[in-house]
MIDO-233375 format. One record per atom (N, C-alpha, C): x, y, z; residue in one letter; atom name; residue number from 1. Coordinates in Angstrom, 1 decimal. Atoms other than C-alpha are relative to their C-alpha. Example, Ala and Ser with C-alpha at 12.3 -4.5 7.8 and 13.67 -1.06 7.14 Angstrom:
# MIDO-233375
+--------+--------+--------+------+------+-----+
!     px !     py !     pz ! type ! atom ! seq !
+--------+--------+--------+------+------+-----+
!    0.9 !   -1.2 !    0.0 !    A !    N !   1 !
!   12.3 !   -4.5 !    7.8 !    A !   CA !   1 !
!    0.9 !    1.2 !    0.0 !    A !    C !   1 !
!   -0.9 !   -1.1 !    0.0 !    S !    N !   2 !
!   13.7 !   -1.1 !    7.1 !    S !   CA !   2 !
!   -0.8 !    1.1 !    0.8 !    S !    C !   2 !
+--------+--------+--------+------+------+-----+
***
This chain:
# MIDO-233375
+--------+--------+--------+------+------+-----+
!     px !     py !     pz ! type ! atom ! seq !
+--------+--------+--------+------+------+-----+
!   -1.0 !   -1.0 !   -0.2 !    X !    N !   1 !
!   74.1 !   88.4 !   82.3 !    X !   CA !   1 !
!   -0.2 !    0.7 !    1.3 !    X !    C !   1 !
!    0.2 !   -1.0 !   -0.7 !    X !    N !   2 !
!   72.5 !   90.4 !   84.9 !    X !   CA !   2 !
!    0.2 !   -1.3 !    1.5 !    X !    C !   2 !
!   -0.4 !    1.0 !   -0.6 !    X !    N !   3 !
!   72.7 !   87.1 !   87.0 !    X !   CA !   3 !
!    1.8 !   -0.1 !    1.2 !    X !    C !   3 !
!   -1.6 !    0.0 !    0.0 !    X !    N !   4 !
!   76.7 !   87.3 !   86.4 !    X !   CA !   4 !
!    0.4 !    1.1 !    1.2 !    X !    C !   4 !
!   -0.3 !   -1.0 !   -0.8 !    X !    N !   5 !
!   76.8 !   90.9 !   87.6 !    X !   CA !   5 !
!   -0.2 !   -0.1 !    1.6 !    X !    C !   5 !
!    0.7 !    0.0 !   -1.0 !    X !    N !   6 !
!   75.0 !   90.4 !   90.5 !    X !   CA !   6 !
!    0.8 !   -0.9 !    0.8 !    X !    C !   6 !
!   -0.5 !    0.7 !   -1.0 !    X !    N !   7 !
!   76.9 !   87.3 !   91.8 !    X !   CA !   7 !
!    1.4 !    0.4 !    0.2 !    X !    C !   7 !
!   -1.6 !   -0.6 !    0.1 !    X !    N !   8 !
!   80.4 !   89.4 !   91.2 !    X !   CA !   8 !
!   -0.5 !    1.2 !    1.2 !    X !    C !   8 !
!   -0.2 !   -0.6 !   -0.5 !    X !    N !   9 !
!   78.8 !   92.0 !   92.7 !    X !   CA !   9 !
!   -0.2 !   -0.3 !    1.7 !    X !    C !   9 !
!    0.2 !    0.9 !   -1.4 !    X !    N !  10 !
!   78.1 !   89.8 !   96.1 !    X !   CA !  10 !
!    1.5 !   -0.5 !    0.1 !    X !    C !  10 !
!   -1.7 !    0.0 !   -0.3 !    X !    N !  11 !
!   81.9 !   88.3 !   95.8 !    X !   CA !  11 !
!    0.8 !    1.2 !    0.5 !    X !    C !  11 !
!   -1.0 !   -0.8 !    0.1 !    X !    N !  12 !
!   83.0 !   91.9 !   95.5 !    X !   CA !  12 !
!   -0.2 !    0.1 !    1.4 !    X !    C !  12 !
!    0.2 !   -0.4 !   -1.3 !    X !    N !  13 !
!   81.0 !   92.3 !   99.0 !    X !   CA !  13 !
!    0.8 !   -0.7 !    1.0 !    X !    C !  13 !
!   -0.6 !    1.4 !   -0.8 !    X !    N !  14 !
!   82.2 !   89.1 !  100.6 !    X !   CA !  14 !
!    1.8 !    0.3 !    0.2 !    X !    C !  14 !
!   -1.2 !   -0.2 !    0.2 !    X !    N !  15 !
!   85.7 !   90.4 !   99.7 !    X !   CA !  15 !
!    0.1 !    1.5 !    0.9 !    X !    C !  15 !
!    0.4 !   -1.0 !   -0.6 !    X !    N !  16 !
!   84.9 !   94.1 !  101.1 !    X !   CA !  16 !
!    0.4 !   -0.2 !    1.6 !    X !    C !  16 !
!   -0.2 !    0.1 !   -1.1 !    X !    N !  17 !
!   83.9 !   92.6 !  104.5 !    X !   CA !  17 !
!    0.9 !   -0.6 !    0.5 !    X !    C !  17 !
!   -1.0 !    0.9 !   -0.8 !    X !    N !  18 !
!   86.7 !   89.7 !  105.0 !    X !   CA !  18 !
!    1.2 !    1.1 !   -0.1 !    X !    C !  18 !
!   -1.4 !   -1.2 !   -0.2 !    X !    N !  19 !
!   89.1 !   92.7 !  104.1 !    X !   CA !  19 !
!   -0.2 !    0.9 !    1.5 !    X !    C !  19 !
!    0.0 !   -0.9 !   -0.9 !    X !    N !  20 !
!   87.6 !   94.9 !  106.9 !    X !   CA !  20 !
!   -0.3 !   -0.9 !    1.2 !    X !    C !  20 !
!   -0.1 !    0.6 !   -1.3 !    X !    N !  21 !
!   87.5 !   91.9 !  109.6 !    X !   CA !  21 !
!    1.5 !    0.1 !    0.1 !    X !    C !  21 !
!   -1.3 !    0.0 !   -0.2 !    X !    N !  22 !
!   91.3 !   91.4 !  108.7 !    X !   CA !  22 !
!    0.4 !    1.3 !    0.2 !    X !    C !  22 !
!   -0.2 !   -1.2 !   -0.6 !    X !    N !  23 !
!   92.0 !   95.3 !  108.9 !    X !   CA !  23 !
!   -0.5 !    0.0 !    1.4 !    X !    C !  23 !
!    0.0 !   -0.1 !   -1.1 !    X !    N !  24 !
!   90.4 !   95.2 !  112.1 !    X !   CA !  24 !
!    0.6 !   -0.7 !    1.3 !    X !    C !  24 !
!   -1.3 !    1.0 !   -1.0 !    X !    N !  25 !
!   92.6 !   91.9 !  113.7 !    X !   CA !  25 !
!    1.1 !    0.7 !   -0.1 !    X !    C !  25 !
!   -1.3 !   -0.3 !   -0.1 !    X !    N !  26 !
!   95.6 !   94.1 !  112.6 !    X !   CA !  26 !
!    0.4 !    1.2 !    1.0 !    X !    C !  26 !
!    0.5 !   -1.2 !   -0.5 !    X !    N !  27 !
!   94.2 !   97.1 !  114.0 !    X !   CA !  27 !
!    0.4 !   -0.5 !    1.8 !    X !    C !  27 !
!   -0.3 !    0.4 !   -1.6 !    X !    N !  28 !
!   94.1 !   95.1 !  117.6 !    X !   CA !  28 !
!    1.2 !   -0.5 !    0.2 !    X !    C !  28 !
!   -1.3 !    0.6 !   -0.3 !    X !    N !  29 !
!   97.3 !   93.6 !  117.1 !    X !   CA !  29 !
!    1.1 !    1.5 !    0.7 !    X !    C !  29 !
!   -1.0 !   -0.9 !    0.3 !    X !    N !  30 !
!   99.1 !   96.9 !  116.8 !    X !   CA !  30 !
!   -0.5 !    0.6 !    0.8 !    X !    C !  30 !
!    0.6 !   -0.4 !   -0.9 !    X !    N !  31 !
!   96.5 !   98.0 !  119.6 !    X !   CA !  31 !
!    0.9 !   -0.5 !    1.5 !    X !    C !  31 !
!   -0.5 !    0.3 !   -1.3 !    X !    N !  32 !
!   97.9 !   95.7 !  122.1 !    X !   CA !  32 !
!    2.3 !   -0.4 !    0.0 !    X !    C !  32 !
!   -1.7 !   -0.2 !   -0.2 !    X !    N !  33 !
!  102.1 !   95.8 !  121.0 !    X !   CA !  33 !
!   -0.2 !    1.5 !    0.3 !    X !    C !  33 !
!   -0.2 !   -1.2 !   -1.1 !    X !    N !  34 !
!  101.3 !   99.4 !  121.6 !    X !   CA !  34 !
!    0.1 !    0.1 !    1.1 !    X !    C !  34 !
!    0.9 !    0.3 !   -1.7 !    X !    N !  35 !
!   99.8 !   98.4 !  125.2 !    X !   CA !  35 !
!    1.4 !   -0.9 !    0.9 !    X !    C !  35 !
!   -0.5 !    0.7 !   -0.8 !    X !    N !  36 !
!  102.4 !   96.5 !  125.7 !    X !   CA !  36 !
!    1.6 !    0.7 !    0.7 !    X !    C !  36 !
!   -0.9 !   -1.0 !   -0.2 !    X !    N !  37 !
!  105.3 !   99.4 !  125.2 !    X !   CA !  37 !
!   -0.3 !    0.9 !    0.7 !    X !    C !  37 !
!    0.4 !   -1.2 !   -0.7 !    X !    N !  38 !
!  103.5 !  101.7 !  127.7 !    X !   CA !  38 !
!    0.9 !   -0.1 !    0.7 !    X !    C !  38 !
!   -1.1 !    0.2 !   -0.9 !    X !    N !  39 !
!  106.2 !  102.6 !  130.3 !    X !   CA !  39 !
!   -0.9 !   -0.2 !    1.3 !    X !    C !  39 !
!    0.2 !    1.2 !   -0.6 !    X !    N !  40 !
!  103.4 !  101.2 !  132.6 !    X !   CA !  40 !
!   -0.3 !   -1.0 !    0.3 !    X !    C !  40 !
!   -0.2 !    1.5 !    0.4 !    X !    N !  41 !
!  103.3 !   98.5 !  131.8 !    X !   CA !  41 !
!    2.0 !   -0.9 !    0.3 !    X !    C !  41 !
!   -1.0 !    0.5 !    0.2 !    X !    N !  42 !
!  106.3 !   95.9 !  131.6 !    X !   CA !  42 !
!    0.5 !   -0.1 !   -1.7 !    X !    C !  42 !
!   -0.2 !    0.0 !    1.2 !    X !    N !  43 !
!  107.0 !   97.3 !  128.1 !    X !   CA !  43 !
!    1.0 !    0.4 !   -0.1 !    X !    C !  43 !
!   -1.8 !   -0.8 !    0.2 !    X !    N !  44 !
!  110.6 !   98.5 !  129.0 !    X !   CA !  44 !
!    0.8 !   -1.3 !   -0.5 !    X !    C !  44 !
!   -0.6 !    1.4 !    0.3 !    X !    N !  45 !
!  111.5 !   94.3 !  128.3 !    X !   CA !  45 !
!    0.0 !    0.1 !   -1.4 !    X !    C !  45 !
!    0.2 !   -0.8 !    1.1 !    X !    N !  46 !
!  110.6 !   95.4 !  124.8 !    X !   CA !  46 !
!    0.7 !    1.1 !   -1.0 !    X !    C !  46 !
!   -1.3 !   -1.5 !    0.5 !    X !    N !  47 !
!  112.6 !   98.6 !  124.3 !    X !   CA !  47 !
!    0.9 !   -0.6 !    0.1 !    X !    C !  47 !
!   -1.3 !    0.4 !    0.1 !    X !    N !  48 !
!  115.3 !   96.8 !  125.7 !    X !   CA !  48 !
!    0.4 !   -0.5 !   -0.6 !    X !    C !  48 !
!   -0.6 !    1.0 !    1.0 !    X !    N !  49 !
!  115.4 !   94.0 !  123.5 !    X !   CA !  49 !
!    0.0 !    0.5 !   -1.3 !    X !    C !  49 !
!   -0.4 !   -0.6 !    1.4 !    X !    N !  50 !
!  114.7 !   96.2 !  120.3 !    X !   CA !  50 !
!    1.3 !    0.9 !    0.4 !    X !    C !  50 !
!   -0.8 !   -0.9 !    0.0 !    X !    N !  51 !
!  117.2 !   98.8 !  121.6 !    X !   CA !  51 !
!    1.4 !   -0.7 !   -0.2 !    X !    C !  51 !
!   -1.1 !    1.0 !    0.3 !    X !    N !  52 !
!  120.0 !   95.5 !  121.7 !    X !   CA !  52 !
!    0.2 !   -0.6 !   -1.2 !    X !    C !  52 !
!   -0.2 !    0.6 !    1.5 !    X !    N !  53 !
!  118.9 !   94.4 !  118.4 !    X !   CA !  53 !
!   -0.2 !    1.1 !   -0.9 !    X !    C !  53 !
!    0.0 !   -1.0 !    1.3 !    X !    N !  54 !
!  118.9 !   97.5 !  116.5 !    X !   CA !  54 !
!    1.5 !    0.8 !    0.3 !    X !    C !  54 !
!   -1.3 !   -0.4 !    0.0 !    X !    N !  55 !
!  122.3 !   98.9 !  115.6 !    X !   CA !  55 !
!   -0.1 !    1.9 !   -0.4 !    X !    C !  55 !
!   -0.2 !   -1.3 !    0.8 !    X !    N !  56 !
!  123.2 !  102.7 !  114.6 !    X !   CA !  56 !
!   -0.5 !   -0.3 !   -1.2 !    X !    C !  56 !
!   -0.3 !   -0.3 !    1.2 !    X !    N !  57 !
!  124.1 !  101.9 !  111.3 !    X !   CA !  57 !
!   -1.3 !   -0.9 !   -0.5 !    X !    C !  57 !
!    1.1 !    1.0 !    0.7 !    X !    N !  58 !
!  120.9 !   99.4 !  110.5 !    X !   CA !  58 !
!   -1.0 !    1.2 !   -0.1 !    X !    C !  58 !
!    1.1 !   -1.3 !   -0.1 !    X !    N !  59 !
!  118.8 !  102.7 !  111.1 !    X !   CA !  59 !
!    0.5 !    0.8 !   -1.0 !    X !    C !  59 !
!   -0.5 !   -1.4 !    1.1 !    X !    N !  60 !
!  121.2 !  105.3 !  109.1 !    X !   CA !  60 !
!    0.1 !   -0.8 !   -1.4 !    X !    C !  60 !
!    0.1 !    0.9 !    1.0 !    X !    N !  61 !
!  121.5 !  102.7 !  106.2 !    X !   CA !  61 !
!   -1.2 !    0.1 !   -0.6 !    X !    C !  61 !
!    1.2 !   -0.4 !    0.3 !    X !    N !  62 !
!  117.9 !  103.4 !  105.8 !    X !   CA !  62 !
!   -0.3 !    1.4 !   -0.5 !    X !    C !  62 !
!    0.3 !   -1.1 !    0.3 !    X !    N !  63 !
!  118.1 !  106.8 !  106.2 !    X !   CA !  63 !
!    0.5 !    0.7 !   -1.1 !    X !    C !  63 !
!   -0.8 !   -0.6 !    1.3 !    X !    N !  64 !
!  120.9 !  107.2 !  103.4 !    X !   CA !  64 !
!   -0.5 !   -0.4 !   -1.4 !    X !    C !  64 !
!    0.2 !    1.1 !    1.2 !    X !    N !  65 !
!  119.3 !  104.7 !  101.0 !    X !   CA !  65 !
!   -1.5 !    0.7 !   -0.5 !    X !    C !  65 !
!    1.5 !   -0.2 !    0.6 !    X !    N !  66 !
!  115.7 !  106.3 !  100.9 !    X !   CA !  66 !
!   -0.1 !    1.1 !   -0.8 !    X !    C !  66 !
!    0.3 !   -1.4 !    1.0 !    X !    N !  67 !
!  116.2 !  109.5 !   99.4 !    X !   CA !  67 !
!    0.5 !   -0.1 !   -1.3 !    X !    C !  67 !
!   -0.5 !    0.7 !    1.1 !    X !    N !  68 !
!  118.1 !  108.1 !   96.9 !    X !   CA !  68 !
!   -0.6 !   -0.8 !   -0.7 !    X !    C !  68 !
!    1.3 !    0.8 !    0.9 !    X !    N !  69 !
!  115.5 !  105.8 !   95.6 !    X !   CA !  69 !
!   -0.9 !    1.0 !   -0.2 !    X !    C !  69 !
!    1.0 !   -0.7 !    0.6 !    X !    N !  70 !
!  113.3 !  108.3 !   95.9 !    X !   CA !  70 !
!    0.3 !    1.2 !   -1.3 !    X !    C !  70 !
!   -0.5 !   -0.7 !    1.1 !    X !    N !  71 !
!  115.3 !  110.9 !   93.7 !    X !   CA !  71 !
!    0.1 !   -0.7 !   -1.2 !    X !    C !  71 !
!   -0.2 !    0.9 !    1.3 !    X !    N !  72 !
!  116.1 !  107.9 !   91.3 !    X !   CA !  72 !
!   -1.4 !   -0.1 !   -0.5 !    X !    C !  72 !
!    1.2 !    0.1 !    0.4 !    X !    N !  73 !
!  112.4 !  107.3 !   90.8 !    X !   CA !  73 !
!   -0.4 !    0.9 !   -0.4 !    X !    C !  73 !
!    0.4 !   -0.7 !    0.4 !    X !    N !  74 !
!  111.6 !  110.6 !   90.5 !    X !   CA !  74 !
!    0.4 !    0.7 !   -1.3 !    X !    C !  74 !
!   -0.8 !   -0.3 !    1.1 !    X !    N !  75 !
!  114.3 !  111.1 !   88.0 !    X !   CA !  75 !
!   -0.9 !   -0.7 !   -1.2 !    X !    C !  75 !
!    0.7 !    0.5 !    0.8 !    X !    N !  76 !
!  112.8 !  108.4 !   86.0 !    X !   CA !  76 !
!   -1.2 !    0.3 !   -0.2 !    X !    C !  76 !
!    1.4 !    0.1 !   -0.1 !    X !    N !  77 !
!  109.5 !  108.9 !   86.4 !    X !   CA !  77 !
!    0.1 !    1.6 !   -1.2 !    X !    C !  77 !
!    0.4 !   -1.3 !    1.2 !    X !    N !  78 !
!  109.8 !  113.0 !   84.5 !    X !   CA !  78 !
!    1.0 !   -0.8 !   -0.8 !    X !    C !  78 !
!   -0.5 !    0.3 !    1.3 !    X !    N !  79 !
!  112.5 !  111.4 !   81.9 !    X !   CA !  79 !
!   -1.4 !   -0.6 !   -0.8 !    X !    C !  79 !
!    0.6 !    1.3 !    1.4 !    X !    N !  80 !
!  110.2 !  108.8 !   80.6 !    X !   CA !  80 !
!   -1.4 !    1.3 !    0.0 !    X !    C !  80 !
!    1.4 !   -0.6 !   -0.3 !    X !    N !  81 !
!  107.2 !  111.2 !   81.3 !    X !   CA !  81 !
!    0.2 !    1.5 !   -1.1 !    X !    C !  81 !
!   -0.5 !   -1.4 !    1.3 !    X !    N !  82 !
!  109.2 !  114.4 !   78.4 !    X !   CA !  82 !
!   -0.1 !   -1.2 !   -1.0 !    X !    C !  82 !
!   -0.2 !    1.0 !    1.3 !    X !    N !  83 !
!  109.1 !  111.1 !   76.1 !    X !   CA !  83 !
!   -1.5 !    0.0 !   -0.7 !    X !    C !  83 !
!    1.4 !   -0.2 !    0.7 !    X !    N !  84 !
!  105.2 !  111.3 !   75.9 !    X !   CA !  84 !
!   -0.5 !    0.7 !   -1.0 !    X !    C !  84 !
!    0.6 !   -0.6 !    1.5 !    X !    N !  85 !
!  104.0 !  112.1 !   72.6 !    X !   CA !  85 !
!   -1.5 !    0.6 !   -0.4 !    X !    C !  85 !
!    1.3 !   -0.8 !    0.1 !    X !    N !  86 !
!  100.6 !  113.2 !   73.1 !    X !   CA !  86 !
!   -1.6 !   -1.2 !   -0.2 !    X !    C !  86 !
!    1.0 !    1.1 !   -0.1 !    X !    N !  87 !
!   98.3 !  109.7 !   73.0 !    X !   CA !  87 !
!    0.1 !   -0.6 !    1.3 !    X !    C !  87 !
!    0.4 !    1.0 !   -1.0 !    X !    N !  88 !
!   96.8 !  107.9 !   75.7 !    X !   CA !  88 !
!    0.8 !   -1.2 !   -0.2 !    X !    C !  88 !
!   -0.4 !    1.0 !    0.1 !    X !    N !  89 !
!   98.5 !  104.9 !   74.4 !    X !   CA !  89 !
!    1.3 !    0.1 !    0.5 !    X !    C !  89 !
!   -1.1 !    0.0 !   -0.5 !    X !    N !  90 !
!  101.7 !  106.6 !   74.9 !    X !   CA !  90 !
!    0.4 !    0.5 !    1.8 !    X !    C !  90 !
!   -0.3 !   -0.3 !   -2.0 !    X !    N !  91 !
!  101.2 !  107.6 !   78.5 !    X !   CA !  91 !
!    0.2 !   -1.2 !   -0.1 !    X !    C !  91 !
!   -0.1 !    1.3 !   -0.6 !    X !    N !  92 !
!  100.4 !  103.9 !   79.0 !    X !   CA !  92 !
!    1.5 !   -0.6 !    0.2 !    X !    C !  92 !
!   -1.2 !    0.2 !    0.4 !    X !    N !  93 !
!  103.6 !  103.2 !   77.5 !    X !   CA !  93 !
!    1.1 !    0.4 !    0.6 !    X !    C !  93 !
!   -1.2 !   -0.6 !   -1.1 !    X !    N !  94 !
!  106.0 !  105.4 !   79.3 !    X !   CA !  94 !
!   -0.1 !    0.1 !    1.4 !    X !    C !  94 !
!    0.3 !   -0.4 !   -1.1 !    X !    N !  95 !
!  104.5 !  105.3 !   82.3 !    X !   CA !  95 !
!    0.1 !   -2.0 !    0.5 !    X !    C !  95 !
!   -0.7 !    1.5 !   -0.3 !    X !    N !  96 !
!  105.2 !  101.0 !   82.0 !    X !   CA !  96 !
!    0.9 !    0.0 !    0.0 !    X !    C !  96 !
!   -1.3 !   -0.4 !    0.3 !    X !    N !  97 !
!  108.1 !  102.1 !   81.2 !    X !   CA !  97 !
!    1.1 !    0.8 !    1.3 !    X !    C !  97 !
!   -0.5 !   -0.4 !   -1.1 !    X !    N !  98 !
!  108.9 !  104.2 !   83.9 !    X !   CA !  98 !
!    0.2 !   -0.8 !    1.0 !    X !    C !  98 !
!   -0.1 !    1.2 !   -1.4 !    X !    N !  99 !
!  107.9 !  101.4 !   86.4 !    X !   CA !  99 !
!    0.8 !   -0.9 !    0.1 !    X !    C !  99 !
!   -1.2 !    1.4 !    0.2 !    X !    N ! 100 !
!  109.9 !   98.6 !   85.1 !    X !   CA ! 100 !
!    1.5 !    0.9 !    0.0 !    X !    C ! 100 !
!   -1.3 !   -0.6 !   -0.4 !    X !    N ! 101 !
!  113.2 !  100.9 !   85.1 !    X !   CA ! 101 !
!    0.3 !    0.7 !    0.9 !    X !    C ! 101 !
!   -0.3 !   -0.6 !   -1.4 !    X !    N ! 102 !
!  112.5 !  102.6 !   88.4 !    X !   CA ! 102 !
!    0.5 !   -1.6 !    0.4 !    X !    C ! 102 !
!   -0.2 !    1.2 !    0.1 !    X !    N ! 103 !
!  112.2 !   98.7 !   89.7 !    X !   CA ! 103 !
!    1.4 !   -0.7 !    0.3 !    X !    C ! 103 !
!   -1.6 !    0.6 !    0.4 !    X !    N ! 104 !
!  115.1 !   97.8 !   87.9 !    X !   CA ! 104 !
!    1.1 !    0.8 !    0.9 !    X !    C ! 104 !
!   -0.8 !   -1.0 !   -0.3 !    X !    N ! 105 !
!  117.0 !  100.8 !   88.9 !    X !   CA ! 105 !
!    0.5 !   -0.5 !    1.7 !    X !    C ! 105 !
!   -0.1 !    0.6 !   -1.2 !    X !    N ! 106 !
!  116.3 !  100.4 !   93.1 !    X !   CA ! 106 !
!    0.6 !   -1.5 !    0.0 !    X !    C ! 106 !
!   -0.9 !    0.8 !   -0.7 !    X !    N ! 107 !
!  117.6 !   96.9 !   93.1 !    X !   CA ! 107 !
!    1.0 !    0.2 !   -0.7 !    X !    C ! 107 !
!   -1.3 !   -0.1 !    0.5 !    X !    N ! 108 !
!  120.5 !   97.3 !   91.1 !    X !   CA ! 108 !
!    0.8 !    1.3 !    1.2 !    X !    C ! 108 !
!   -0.4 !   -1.2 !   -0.9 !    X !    N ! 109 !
!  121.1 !  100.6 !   93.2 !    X !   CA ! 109 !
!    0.4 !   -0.9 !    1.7 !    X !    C ! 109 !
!    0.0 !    0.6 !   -1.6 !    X !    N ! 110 !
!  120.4 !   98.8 !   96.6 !    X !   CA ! 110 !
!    1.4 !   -1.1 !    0.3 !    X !    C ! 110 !
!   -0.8 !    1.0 !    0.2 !    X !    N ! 111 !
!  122.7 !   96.0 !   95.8 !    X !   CA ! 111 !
!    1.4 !    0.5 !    0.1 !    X !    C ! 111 !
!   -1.5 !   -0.6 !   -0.7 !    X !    N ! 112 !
!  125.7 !   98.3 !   95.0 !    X !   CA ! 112 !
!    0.1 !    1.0 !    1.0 !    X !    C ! 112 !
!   -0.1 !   -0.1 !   -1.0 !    X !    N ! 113 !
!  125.1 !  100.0 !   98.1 !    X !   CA ! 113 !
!    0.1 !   -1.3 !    1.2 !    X !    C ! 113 !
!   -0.3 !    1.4 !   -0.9 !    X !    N ! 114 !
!  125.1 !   96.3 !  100.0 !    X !   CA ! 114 !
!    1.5 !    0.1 !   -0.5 !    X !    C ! 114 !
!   -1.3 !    0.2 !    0.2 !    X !    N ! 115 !
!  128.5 !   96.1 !   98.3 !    X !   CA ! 115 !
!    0.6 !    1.1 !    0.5 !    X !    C ! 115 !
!   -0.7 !   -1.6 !   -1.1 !    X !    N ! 116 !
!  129.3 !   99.8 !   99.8 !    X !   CA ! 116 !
!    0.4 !   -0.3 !    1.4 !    X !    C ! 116 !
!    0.3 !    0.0 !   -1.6 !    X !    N ! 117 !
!  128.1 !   99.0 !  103.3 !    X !   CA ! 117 !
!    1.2 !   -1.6 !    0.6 !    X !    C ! 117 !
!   -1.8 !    0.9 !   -0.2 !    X !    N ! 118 !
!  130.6 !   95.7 !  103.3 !    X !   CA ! 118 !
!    1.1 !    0.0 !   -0.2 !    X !    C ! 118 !
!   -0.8 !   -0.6 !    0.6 !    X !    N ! 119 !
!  133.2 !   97.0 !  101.9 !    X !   CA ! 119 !
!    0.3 !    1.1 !    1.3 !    X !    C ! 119 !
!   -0.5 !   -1.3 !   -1.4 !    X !    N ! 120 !
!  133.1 !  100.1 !  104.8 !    X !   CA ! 120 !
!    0.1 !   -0.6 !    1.5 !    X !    C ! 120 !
!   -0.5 !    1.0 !   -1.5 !    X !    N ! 121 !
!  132.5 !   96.9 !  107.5 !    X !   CA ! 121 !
!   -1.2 !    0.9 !    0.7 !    X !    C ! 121 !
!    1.1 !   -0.5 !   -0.7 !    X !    N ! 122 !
!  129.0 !   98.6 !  108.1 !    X !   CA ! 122 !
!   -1.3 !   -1.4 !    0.1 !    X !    C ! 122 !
+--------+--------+--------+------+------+-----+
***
């Protein structure tokens, strides 16, 4: 048994470090597209091409859509959360509960906002 532990607790390490080499390749990645947007640099090729491929409405679409998920979640989240009865079991319970119907809720929501946003020819 103590065997078991021991070679879990060496996986968990092994897992530890390959997680903090990969954090650190992403760390340099996002080091040098920073490096590459400096304005001295040739990072204006960059801006340009995002500033041609990003539209108004692909940015405000974002901005209209998120607070609304987030109020919907938050909605859900105190309903199911006045349903708790007073056991551990029943947190567990409404608080699964909450998740799978927030979830649910955002794509159903997102979706008839896609039918909004085509519909206005956004």
């Amino acid at each position: 048994m103590l065997e078991q532990l021991i070679g879990c607790i060496d996986k968990g390490r092994g897992l530890v470090v390959e997680t903090q080499k990969q954090g650190a390749a992403y760390v340099e990645t996002i080091r040098q597209v920073d490096a590459s947007l400096d304005p001295a640099s040739d990072g204006w090729v960059q801006r340009k091409r995002l500033y041609d491929a990003l539209d108004f409405w692909d940015v405000f679409t974002g901005v209209i859509k998120a607070p609304v998920f987030g109020l919907l979640i938050a909605v859900i989240g105190c309903f199911e959360g006045m349903k708790v009865e007073g056991s551990a079991e029943s947190v567990g319970q409404r608080t699964t509960a909450s998740v799978v119907e927030g979830i649910f809720t955002v794509i159903v929501v997102d979706a008839l906002f896609s039918i909004l946003f085509i519909q206005l020819g956004v």
